[in-house]
C-alpha positions in Angstrom: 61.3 129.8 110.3 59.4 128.1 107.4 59.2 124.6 108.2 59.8 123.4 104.5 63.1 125.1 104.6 63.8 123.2 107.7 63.2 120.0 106.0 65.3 121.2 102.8 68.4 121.9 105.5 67.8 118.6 107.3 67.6 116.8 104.2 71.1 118.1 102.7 72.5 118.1 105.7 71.5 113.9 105.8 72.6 113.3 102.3 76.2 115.2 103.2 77.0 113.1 106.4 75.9 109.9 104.2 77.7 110.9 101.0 81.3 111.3 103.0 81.0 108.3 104.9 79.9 106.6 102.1 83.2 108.3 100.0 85.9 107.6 102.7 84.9 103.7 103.6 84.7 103.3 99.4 87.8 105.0 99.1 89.2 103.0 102.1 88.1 99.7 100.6 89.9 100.9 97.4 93.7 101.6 99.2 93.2 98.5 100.8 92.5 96.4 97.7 95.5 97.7 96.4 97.7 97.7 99.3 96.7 94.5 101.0 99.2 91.6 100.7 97.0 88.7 100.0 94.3 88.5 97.6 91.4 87.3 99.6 91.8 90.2 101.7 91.7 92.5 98.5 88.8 91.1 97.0 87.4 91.8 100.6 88.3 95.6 100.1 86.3 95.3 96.8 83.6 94.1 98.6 83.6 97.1 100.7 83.9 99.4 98.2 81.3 97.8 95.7 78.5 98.0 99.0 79.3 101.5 99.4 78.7 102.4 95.8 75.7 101.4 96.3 74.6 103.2 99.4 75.5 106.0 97.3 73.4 105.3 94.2 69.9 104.4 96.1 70.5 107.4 98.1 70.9 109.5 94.6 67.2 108.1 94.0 69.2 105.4 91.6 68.0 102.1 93.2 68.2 100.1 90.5 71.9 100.8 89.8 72.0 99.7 93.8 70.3 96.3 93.3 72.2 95.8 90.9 75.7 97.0 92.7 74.9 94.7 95.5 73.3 91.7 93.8 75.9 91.4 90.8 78.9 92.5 91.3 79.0 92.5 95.1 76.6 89.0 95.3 77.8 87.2 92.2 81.4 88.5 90.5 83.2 89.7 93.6 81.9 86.5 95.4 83.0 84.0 92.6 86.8 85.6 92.9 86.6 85.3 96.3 85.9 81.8 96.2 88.1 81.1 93.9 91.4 82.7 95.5 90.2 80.3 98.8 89.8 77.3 96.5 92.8 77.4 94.8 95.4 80.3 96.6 97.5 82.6 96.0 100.7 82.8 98.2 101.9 86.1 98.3 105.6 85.3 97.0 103.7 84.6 93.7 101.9 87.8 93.4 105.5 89.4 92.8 105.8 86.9 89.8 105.0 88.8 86.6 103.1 85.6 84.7 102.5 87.9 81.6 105.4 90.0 80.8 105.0 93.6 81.0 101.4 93.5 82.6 102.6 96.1 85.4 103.7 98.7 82.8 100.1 97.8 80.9 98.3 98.2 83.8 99.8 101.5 85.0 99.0 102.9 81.7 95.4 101.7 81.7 95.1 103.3 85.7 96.5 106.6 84.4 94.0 106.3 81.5 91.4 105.7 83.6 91.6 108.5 85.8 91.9 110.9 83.4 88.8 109.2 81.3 87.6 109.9 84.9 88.6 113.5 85.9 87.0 114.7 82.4 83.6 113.0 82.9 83.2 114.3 86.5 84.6 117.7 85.2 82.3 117.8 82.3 79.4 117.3 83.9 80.3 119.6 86.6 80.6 122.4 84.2 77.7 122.1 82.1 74.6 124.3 82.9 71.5 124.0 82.5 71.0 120.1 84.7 67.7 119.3 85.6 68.6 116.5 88.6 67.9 113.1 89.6 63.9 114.0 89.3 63.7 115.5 86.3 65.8 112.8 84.7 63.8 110.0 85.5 60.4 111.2 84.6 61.5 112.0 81.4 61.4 107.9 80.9 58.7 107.3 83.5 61.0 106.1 86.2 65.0 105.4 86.7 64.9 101.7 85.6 63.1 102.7 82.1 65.6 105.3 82.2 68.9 103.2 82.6 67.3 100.4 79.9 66.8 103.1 77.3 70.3 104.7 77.5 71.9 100.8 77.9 70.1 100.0 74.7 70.4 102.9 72.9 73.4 105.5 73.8 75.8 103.3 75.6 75.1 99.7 74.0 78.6 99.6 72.7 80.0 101.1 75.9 77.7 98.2 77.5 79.2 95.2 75.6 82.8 96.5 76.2 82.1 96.1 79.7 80.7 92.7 79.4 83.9 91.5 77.8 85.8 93.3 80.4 84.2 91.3 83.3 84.6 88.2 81.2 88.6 89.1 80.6 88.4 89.8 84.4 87.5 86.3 85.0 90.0 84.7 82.7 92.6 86.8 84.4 91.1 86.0 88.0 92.2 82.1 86.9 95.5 82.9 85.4 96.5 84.2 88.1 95.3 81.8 90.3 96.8 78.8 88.5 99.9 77.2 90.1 101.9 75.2 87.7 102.4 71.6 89.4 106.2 70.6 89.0 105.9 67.1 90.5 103.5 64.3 90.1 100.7 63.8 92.4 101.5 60.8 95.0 99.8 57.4 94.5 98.1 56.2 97.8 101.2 53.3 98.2 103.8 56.1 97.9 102.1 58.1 100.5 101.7 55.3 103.3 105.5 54.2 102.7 106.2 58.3 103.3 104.0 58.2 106.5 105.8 55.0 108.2 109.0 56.1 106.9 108.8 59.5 108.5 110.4 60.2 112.1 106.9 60.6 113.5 104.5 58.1 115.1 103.3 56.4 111.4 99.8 54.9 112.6 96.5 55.8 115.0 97.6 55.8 118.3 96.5 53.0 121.1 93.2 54.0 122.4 92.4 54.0 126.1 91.8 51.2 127.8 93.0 48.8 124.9 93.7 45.2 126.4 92.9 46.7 130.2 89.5 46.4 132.0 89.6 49.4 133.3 88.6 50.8 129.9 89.3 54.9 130.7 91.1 57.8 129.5 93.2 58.0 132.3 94.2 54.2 132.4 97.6 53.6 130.1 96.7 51.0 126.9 98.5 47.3 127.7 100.2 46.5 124.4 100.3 42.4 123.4 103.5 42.1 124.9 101.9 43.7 128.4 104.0 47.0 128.5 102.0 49.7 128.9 101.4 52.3 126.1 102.0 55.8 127.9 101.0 57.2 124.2 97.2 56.4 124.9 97.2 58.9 127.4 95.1 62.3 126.8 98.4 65.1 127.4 96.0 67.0 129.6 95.7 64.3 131.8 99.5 63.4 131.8 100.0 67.4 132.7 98.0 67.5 135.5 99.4 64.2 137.2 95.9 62.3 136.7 97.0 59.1 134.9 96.6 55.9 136.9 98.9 53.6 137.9 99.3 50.7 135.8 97.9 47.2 136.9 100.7 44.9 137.4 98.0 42.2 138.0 97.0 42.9 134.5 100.2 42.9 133.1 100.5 39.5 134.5 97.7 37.8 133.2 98.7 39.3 129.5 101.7 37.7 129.8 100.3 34.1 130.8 97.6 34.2 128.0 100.1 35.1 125.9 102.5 32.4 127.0 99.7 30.0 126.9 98.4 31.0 123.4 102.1 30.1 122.1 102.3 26.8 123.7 98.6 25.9 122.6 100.2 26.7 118.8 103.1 25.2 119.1 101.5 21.9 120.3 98.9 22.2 117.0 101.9 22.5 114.8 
């Protein structure tokens, strides 16, 4: 067997188990983008996708187009959404609210467009004889990056700037859709501390351990001014598991006669 046509089948046979792995997890990422619920997750799916796309283009001796796959729109763009959906959120009960009217029956229009824009590229090329590949193409400019600069330049310069102001509409829309209209005013700090002690819950820090006690531990119950103990100060693990100590009643004692003596000693200086 000629060892070079053992290298051709190996090769193919490579660049066939890449391409569809490649193809299903980018077509994977793509269902999920559209199919997941929350918007993090589907700019997570784009991710995907994007990273495969790449794969793809260095292993089509393209890897320029990968670089640039992975460090703008995977690295930069599809990062920036992402961070902004976690800044500010997007429930999902507002993803079924239509913020522009008739922006699902544009967008369906635009997808349908799209794929048939699609199917007769890929057809086109598919059809027409007389290719020269990846190889040829690229020495004809000296290599694939002075290839893609002379056809972004030249040919496609138009096609080129529409997509720059697509990415830039994608941004503003990323923000619309992100923006929550506020329908009451933000609370002052004095409206927020009479809504904490007002509330049904405990409105302040707890009682630390040990507070007014000389044993000073976790497990030892805070002794409150008036000398009842504080069972609050208490770690819940430690109540669970039966571990909290007895309270002092020596202790609770002396509170009480420093505290009777404190108000004798200030109602004799009055």
């Amino acid at each position: 067997m000629n060892p070079d046509l053992a290298t051709v089948d190996t090769m193919s046979i490579a660049e066939s188990v890449l391409f569809w792995v490649c193809a299903i997890m980018a077509v994977a990422g793509a269902l999920g983008l559209i199919l997941s619920r929350k918007a993090v997750h589907s700019a997570l799916w784009t991710a995907l996708t994007m990273i495969n796309l790449a794969i793809m283009y260095v292993a089509n001796s393209a890897p320029f187009l990968g670089m640039v796959q992975v460090v703008v729109y995977t690295g930069a763009v599809m990062m920036l959404f992402l961070f902004v959906l976690m800044v500010v959120g997007v429930d999902s009960s507002d993803s079924l609210i239509e913020t522009l009217k008739g922006q699902r029956i544009t967008g369906l229009i635009l997808g349908v467009a799209l794929v048939a824009v699609l199917v007769a590229s890929v057809g086109g090329a598919l059809s027409q004889a007389g290719s020269v590949g990846l190889s040829g193409a690229n020495s004809v400019d000296g290599g694939n990056v002075q290839g893609v600069a002379r056809l972004v330049f030249t040919d496609y310069l138009v096609a080129f700037e529409i997509t720059s102001a697509l990415l830039i509409t994608a941004a503003l829309g990323a923000m619309v859709l992100a923006h929550r209209e506020r329908w009451k005013a933000l609370l002052t700090q004095p409206e927020r501390s009479r809504l904490r002690f007002r509330s049904p819950g405990h409105p302040g820090t707890r009682p630390n351990p040990g507070v007014y006690a000389r044993h000073n531990a976790v497990d030892t119950p805070a002794l409150l001014p008036d000398g009842s103990p504080s069972m609050d100060s208490i770690p819940a693990p430690l109540v669970a598991r039966a571990d909290a100590r007895p309270v002092d009643h020596a202790d609770v004692e002396q509170v009480h006669e420093l505290s009777d003596v404190r108000q004798i000693e200030g109602g004799e200086s009055r």
